[in-house]
SENUMI-331497 format. One record per residue (C-alpha): chain; x, y, z; residue number from 1. Coordinates in steps of 0.5 Angstrom, whole numbers, plus 500, padded with zeros to 3 digits. Example, Ala and Ser with C-alpha at 12.3 -4.5 7.8 and 13.67 -1.06 7.14 Angstrom:
2
R mol   X   Y   Z seq
R   A 525 491 516   1
R   A 527 498 514   2
# end
This chain:
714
R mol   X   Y   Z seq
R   A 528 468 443   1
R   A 524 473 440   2
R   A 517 473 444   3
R   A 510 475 441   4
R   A 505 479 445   5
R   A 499 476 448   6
R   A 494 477 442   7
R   A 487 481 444   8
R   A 483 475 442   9
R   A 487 470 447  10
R   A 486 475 453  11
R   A 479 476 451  12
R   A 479 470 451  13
R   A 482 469 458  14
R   A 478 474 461  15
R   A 471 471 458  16
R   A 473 465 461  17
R   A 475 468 468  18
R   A 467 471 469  19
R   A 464 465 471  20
R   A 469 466 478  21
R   A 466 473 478  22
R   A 469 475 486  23
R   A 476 473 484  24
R   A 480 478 480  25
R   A 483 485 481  26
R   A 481 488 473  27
R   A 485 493 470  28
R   A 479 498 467  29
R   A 480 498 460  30
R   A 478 489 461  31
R   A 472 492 464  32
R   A 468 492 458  33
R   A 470 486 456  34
R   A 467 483 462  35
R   A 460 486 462  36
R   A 455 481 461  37
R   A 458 478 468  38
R   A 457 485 470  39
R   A 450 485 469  40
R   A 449 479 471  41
R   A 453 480 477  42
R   A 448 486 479  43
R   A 451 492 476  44
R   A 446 498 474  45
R   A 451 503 470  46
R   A 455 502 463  47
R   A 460 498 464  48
R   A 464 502 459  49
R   A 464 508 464  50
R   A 469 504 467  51
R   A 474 504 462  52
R   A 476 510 463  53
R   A 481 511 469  54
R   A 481 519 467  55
R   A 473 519 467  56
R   A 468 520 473  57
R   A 467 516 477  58
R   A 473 513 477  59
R   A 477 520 476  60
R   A 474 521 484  61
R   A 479 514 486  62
R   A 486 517 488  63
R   A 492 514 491  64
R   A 493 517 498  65
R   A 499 515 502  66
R   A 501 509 502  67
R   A 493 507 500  68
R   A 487 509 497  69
R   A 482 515 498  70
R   A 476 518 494  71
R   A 474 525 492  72
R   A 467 526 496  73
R   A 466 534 494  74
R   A 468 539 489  75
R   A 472 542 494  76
R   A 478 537 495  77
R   A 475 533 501  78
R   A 478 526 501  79
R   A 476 520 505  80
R   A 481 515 506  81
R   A 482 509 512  82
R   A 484 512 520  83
R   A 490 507 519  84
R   A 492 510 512  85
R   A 492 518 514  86
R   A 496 516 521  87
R   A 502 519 520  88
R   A 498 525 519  89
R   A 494 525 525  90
R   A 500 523 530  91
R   A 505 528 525  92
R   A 499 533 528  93
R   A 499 530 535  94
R   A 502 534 541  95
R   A 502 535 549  96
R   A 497 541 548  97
R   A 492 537 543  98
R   A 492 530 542  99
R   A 489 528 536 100
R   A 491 520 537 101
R   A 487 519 542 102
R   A 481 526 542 103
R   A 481 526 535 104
R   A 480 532 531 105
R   A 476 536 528 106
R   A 477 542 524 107
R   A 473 549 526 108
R   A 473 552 520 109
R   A 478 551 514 110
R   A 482 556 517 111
R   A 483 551 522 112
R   A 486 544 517 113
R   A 492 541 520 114
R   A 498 541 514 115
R   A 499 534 514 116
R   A 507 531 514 117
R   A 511 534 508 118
R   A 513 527 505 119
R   A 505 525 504 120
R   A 502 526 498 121
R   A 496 524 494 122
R   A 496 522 487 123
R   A 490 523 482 124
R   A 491 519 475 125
R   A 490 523 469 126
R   A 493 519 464 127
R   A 493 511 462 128
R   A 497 509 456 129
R   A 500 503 454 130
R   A 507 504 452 131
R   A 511 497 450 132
R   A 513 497 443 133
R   A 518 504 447 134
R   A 519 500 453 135
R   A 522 495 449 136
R   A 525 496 442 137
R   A 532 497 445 138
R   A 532 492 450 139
R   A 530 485 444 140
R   A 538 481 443 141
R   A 541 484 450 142
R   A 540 479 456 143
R   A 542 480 463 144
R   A 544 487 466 145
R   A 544 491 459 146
R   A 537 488 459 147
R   A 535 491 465 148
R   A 538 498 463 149
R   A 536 498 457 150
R   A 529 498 459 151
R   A 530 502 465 152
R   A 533 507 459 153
R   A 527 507 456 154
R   A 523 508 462 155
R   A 526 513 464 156
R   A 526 518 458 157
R   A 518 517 457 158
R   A 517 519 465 159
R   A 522 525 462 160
R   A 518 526 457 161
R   A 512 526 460 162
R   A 514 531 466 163
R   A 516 535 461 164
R   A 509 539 460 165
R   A 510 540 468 166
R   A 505 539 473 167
R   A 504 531 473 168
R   A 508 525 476 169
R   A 509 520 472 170
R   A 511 512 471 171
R   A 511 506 468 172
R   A 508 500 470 173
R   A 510 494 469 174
R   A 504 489 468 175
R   A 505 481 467 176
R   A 512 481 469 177
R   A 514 485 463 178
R   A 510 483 458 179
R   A 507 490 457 180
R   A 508 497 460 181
R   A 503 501 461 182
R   A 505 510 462 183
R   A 501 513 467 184
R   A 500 520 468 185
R   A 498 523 475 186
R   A 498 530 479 187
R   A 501 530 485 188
R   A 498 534 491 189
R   A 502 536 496 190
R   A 498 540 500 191
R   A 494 535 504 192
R   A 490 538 510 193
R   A 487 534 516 194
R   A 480 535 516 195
R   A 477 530 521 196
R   A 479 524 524 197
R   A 475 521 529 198
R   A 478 518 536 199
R   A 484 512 536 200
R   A 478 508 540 201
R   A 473 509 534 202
R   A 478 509 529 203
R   A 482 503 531 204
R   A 477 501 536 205
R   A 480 493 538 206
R   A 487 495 535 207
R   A 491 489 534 208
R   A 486 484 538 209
R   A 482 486 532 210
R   A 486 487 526 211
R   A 485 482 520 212
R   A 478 480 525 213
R   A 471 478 524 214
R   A 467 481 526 215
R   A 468 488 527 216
R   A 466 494 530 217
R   A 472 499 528 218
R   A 471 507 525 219
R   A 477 507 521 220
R   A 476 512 517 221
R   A 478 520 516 222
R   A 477 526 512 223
R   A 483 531 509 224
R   A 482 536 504 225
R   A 487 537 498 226
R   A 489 544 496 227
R   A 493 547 490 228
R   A 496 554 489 229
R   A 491 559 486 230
R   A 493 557 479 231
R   A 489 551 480 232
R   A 496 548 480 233
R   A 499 543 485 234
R   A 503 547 490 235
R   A 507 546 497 236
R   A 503 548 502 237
R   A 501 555 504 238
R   A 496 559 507 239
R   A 494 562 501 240
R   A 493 555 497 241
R   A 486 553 495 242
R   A 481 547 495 243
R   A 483 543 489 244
R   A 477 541 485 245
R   A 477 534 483 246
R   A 474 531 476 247
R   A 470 528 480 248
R   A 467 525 487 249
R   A 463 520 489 250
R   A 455 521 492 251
R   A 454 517 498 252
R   A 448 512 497 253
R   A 442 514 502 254
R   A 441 506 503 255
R   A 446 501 506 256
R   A 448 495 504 257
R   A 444 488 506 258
R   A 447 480 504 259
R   A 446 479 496 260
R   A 447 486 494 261
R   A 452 487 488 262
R   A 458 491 492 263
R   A 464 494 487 264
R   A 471 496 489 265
R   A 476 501 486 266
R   A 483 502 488 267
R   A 491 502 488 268
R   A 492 495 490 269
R   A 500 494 492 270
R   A 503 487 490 271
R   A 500 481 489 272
R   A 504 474 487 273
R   A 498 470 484 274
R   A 503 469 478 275
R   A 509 467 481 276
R   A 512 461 480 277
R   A 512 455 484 278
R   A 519 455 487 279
R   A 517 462 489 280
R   A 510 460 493 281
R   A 515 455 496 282
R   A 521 459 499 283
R   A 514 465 502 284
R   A 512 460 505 285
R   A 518 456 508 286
R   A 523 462 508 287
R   A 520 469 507 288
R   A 514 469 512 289
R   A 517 465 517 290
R   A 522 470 517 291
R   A 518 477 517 292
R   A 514 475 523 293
R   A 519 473 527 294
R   A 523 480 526 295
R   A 517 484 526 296
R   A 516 483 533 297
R   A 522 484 535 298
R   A 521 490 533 299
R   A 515 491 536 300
R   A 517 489 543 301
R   A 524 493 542 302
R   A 518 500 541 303
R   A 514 498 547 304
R   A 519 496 551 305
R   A 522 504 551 306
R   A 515 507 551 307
R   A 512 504 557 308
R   A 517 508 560 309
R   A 517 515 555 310
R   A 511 518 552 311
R   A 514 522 548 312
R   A 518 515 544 313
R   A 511 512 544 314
R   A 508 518 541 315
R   A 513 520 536 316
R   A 513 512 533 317
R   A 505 511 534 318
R   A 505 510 527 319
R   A 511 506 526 320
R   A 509 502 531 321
R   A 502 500 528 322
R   A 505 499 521 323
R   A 509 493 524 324
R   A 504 491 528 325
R   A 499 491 522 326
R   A 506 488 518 327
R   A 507 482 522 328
R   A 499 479 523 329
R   A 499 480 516 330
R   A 506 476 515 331
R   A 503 471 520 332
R   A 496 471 517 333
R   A 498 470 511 334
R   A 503 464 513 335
R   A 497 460 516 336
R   A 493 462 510 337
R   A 497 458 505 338
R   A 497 453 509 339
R   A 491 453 510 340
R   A 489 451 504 341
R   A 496 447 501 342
R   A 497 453 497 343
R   A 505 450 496 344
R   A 502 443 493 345
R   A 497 445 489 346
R   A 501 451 485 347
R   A 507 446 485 348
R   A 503 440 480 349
R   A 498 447 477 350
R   A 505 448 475 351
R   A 508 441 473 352
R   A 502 440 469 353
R   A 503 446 466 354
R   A 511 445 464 355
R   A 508 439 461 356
R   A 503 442 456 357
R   A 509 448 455 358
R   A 511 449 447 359
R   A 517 446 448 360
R   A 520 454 444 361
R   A 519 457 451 362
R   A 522 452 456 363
R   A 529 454 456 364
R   A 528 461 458 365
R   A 523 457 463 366
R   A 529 454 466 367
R   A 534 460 465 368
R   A 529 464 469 369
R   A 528 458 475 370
R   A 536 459 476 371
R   A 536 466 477 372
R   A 530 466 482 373
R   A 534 461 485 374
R   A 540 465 486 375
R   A 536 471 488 376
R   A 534 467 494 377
R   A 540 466 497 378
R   A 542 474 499 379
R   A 534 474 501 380
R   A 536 475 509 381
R   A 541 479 507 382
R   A 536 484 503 383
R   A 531 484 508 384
R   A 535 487 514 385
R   A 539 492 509 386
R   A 532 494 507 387
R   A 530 494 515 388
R   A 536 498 517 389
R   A 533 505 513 390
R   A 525 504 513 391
R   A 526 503 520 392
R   A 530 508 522 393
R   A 529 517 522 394
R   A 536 519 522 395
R   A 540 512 519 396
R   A 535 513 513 397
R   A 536 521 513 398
R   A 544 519 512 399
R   A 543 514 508 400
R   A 538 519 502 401
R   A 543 524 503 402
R   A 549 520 501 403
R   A 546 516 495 404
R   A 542 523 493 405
R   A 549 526 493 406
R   A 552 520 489 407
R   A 546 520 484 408
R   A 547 528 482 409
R   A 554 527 480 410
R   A 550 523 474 411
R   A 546 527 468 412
R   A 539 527 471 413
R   A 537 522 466 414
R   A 542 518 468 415
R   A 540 517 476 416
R   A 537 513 480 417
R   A 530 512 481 418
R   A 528 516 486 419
R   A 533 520 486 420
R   A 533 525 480 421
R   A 531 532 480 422
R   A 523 530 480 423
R   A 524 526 487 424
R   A 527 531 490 425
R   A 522 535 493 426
R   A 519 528 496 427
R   A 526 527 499 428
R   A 527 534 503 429
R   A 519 533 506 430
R   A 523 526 509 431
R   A 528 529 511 432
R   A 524 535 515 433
R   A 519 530 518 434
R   A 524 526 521 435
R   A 523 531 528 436
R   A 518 528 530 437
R   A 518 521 529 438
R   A 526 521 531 439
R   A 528 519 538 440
R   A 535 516 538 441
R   A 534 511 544 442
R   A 529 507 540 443
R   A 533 508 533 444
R   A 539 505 537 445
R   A 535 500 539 446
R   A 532 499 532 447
R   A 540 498 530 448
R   A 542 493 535 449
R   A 536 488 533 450
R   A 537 488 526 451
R   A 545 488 526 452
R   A 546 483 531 453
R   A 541 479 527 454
R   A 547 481 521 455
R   A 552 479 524 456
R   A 549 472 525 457
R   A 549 471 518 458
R   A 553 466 515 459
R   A 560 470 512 460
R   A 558 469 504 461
R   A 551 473 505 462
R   A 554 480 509 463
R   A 559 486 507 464
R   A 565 487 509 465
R   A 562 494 510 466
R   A 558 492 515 467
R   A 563 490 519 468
R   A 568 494 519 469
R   A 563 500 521 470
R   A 559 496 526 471
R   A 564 490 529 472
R   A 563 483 530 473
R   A 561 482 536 474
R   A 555 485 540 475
R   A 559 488 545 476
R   A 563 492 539 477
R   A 557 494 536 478
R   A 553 497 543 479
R   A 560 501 543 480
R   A 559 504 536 481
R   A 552 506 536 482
R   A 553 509 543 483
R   A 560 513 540 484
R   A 555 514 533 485
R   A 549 518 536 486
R   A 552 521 541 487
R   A 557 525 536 488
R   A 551 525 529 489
R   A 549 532 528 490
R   A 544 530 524 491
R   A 538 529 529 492
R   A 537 538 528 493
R   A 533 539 522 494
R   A 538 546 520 495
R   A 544 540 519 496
R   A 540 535 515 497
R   A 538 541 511 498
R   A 544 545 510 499
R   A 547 537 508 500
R   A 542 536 503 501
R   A 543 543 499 502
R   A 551 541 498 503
R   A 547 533 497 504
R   A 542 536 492 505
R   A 549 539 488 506
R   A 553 533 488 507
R   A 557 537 493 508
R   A 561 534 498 509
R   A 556 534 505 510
R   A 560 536 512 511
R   A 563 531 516 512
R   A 558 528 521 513
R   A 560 521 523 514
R   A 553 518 521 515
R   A 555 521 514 516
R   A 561 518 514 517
R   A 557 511 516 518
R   A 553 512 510 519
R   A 558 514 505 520
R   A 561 506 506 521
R   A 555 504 506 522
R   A 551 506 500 523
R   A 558 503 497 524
R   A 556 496 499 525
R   A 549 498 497 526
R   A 551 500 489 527
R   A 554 493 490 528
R   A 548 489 492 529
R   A 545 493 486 530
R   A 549 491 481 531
R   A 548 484 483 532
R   A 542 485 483 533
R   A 540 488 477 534
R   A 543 483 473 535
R   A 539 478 476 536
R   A 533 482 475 537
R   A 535 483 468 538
R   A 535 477 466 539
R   A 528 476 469 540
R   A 525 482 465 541
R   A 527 477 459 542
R   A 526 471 461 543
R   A 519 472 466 544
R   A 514 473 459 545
R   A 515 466 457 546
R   A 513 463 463 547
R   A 507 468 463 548
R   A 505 466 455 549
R   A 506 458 458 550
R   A 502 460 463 551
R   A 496 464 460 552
R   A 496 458 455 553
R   A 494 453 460 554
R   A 490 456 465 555
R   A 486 458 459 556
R   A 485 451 457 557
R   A 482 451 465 558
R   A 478 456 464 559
R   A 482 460 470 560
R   A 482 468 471 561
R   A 487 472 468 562
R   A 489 479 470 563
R   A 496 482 472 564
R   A 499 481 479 565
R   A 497 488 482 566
R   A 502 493 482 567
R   A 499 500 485 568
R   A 495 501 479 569
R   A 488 503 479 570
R   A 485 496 479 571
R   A 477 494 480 572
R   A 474 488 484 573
R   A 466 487 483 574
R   A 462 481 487 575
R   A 457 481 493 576
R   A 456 482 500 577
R   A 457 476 503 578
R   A 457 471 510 579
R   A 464 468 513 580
R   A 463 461 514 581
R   A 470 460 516 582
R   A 470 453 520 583
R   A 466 447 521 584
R   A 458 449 524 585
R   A 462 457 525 586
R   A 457 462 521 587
R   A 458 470 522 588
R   A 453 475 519 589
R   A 455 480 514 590
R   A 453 485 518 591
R   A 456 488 524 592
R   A 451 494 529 593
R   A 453 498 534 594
R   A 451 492 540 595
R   A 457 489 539 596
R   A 461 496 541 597
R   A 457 496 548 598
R   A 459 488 547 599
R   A 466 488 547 600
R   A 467 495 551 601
R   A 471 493 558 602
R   A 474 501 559 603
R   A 481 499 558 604
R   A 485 498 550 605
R   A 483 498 546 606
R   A 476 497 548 607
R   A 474 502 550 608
R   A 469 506 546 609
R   A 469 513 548 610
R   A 464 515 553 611
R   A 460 520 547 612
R   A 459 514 543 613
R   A 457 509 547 614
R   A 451 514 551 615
R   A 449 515 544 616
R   A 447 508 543 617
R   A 445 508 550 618
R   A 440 513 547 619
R   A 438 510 541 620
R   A 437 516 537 621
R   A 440 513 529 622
R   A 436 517 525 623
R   A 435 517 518 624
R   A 442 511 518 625
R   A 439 506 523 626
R   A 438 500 518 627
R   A 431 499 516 628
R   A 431 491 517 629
R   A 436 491 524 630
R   A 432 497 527 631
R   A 439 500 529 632
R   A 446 503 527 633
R   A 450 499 523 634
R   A 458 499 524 635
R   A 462 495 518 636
R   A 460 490 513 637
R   A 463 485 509 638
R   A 464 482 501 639
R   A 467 478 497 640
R   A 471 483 494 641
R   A 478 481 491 642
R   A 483 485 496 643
R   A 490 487 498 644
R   A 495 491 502 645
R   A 494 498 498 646
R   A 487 497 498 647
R   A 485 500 504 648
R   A 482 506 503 649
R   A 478 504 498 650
R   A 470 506 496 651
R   A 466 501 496 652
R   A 460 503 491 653
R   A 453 500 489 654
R   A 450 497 484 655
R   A 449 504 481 656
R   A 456 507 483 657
R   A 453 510 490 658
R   A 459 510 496 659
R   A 456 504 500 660
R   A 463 503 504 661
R   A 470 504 505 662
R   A 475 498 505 663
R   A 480 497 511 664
R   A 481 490 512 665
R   A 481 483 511 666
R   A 478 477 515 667
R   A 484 472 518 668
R   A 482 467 514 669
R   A 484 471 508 670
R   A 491 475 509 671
R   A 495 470 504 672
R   A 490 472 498 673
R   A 496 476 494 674
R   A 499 469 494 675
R   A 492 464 494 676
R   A 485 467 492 677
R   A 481 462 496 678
R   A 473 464 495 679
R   A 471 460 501 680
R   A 475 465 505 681
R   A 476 470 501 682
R   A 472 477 505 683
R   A 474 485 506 684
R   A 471 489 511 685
R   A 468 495 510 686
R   A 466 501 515 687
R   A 459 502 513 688
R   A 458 509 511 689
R   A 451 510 515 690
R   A 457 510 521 691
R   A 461 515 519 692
R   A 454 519 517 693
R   A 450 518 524 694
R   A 458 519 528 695
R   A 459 526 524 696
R   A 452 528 525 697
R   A 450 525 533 698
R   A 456 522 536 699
R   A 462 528 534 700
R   A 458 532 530 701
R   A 461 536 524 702
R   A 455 538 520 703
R   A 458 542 516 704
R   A 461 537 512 705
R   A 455 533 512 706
R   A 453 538 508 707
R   A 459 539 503 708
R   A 458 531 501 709
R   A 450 532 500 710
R   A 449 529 505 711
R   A 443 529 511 712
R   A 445 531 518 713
R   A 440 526 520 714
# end
């Protein structure tokens, strides 16, 4: 059926609707304006229509960085992100002569700036346009895989052109499941530099006890700095390179937030699934989640049981091993959430009553869609693994991108994959150089046995036969095969990885390596499970936008919020800082002070402050940012910001658009809220930024970068 767009009355309608809820919501900026009376209402002094403009200050100052979000804070590029974001940079940093996990770091002198890992990268966005009608023109009377590709054609080509000018990275989001399409025009800067990053103990003081905890006490927080050639222009790393002088940055406030006050968040949420359908809530919650936590921490135990008997593995995947960490409490909070709040039951008769209420001229694509889903449910525990087997591993991985790449440069480049075109291979060869020290071939053959005895309990229609040729049927076979593998692969040299990747990029034949030749049979199996796949999804590039019309017609009678799912866009939460009362006669206090560090410190991990810190709060001496009311130094804060993964790093401003925080968590009670929003529990944490001043000005002093963000040193 030919679909109309969604009219801007109707969204307007919608979004007006949504205000009374004013905390729930992850607006894009160009609603902003439609949204201003409850802005106003809500506490904000700016002019909303300021925040339409994503390439205008002051949210030109808020860039992606990472795998989260950062903020411009001075005209010389100096960036301030979360501690557990830039992690791979400070452990990429760490050695035996200077530990910066544990020391910390702090540069004396610009000179002295540490060159992040070659595949971080910090992205600026520079342009916003929807571009649907181009998107979609080709794609209308197919179904299915030409669907697919004719959206993935067109998509293509306007990221080609919109590359061609040189200098930017492009993408096209998709917004409501792909009801519109949006091109998004951002410089990539590759040239990051580690500036300061406070101690492990302060930047993920409480560790796991803490994480997705309130209260806390954590400094999670690190400075970088981004540079550019001496055009102006992004440039690899050279000594030669000069700051990069960002449209705008942010101003730190001078007060600190206090309970009621108007709090405003800027962003690049990762993905959220408010919209999906009620068999999808249904499979997270009996399937998906259940899964993710039991695999995560076999993972987990399979690092640390290597690590407490070698400190270089521990080392080499302190990163790795904290993102699993955080992935598997996330998964685990996540799955006690929706329960909590009967998430399954209730979005199933939301939608019930919806389907009811649905003009009949959508309910066949409904129900096609209903099946499609169905069946992608069925190789959900094949996918996960498959997908395990190269995020979770370094030179598994290396084989892996090199063999697709190789493949993929066979093609026209218009014609490649995503991810392996002429503009993505820069980022492939930062991968391949950073595998040195993060590899430990102990741990990855440990990391493959976890995962591929798992895939050889699958049932037989859910596994390749490719996987069980290379790697058997049994435990015993597969023990002796990864033991024959790693001890005959070259590829743990960065000069052998390097070689094959200029033959790869070519699509020239890459020099036999047993792990290479594993790698070419299994990207065979890999084009296979895509080819399933993109069907599948396909068909639900065609068929989703009808649900999303019924869906957006019947929340509109309940006066319910409309806002697309997050998708790693530049999205907006507004609200107040405010109290948790999580349980029956519990009540926690927004504010969190340097009492409770002293409090939880027992001198062992991941309590134990370090000895500077906690003779400066024996002292007392606070400054200019002890808290006027509390008498003392304030730690984190919390409100009722709408938040997900990819919001870490995110600035949290005041009602005038002064840097009053820096997001880094959610409380337990609210990890499922990219499922379920839930404004009971709904909270952020947010490192307080009279913290971070009065550490660089009294704890671990830097006051030369006091002075470069306009700040007082006391």
């Amino acid at each position: 059926m030919t679909r109309k767009p969604l009219t801007a009355a109707l969204v307007l309608g919608m979004s007006l609707a949504a205000a009374a809820n004013a905390n729930e919501g992850m607006w894009m900026p160009t609603q902003l304006p439609e949204l201003a009376k409850t802005l106003k209402e809500a506490g904000f002094k700016g002019n909303p229509a300021e925040l339409a403009d994503v390439t205008a200050p002051p949210l030109s100052a808020v860039v992606r960085v990472g795998g989260g979000t950062g903020a411009f804070v001075s005209g010389d590029g100096l960036l301030l992100t979360n501690h557990h974001v830039a992690y791979g940079v400070i452990q990429y940093n760490a050695s035996k002569e200077h530990d910066t996990i544990n020391e910390g770091f702090i540069a004396q002198g610009r000179a002295d700036e540490r060159a992040a890992n070659p595949d971080y990268r910090v992205l600026v966005t520079v342009g916003f346009d929807k571009v649907t009608d181009d998107v979609l023109k080709d794609a209308r009377g197919k179904t299915g895989r030409a669907y697919y590709d004719a959206v993935e054609n067109a998509r293509k080509r306007i990221v080609a052109d919109c590359e061609a000018e040189g200098g930017v990275r492009c993408s096209v989001a998709n917004m409501y499941y792909g009801t519109d399409f949006y091109r998004i025009r951002q410089l990539e800067l590759t040239d990051i530099r580690l500036v300061y990053a406070p101690p492990r103990a302060i930047g993920n003081y409480g560790d796991e006890v803490d994480n997705f905890m309130w209260p806390r006490h954590t400094g999670d927080f690190t400075l970088l700095r981004a540079y550019v050639g001496k055009d102006g222009k992004p440039a690899p790393y050279n000594k030669d390179n000069v700051p990069y002088q960002p449209p705008a940055h942010l101003k730190m406030a001078a007060d600190g937030p206090k309970e009621g006050d108007y709090a405003m968040l800027a962003g690049y949420p990762g993905t959220t699934y408010r919209l999906r359908t009620a068999a999808e809530f249904s499979n997270q919650i009996d399937t998906v989640l259940p899964r993710r936590v039991d695999v995560f921490q076999q993972l987990i135990d399979t690092i640390e049981a290597i690590g407490k008997t070698n400190a270089d593995a521990r080392t080499r995947y302190a990163s790795q091993l904290q993102s699993l960490k955080n992935n598997r409490k996330r998964a685990a909070g996540e799955l006690e959430g929706l329960l909590r709040s009967d998430a399954k039951t209730q979005r199933a008769q939301d939608e019930q009553a919806m389907l009811a209420a649905t003009d009949s001229k959508y309910k066949a694509d409904i129900d096609a869609l209903f099946a499609s889903l169905a069946a992608d449910r069925e190789v959900g525990s094949s996918e996960f693994l498959v997908t395990l087997l190269s995020s979770q591993t370094q030179l598994l991985r290396s084989a892996l991108l090199l063999e697709r790449l190789r493949v993929e440069s066979l093609k026209p480049d218009a014609e490649r994959e995503a991810g392996y075109q002429q503009r993505d291979q820069a980022l492939i060869e930062g991968v391949l150089k950073q595998v040195q020290r993060r590899y430990d071939p102990v741990v990855e053959k440990a990391i493959l046995t976890a995962l591929l005895t798992r895939y050889q309990q699958l049932p037989d229609a859910q596994r390749n036969a490719h996987y069980d040729n290379l790697f058997g049927r049994t435990p015993a076979q597969l023990t002796t095969r990864l033991d024959t593998l790693y001890a005959q692969t070259r590829l743990g040299d960065e000069a052998q990885r390097l070689s094959r990747f200029e033959s790869a990029r070519k699509g020239g034949a890459i020099e036999s390596d047993p792990l290479a030749s594993v790698a070419s049979a299994l990207v065979v199996a890999q084009l296979d499970a895509e080819r399933q796949s993109k069907e599948r999804e396909g068909e639900q590039l065609r068929l989703r936008p009808s649900y999303m019309q019924a869906l957006f017609a019947w929340r509109a009678t309940q006066g319910r919020a409309v806002y697309p799912d997050a998708n790693s866009t530049l999205r907006i939460s507004y609200g107040k800082v405010e109290a948790l009362h999580p349980r029956d006669a519990v009540s926690y206090s927004p504010v969190t002070t340097v009492a409770g560090i002293a409090e939880k410190n027992t001198n062992t991990v991941p309590f134990d402050a370090p000895k500077p810190l906690l003779a400066a709060i024996a002292k007392g001496d606070f400054g200019s940012t002890a808290d006027p009311v509390l008498k003392t130094q304030t730690v984190n804060f919390l409100t009722n910001l709408d938040t997900t993964g990819g919001n870490s790093g995110s600035p949290v401003l005041n009602a005038r658009g002064e840097l009053i925080g820096l997001n880094f968590d959610s409380n337990w009670e609210s990890v499922s809220a990219s499922w379920w929003f839930d404004p009971r529990y709904k909270r952020a944490v947010h490192v307080d930024m009279r913290y971070l001043r009065w550490l660089l000005a009294k704890v671990y002093p830097a006051p030369e970068l006091l002075k470069e963000m306009g700040v007082p040193a006391e």
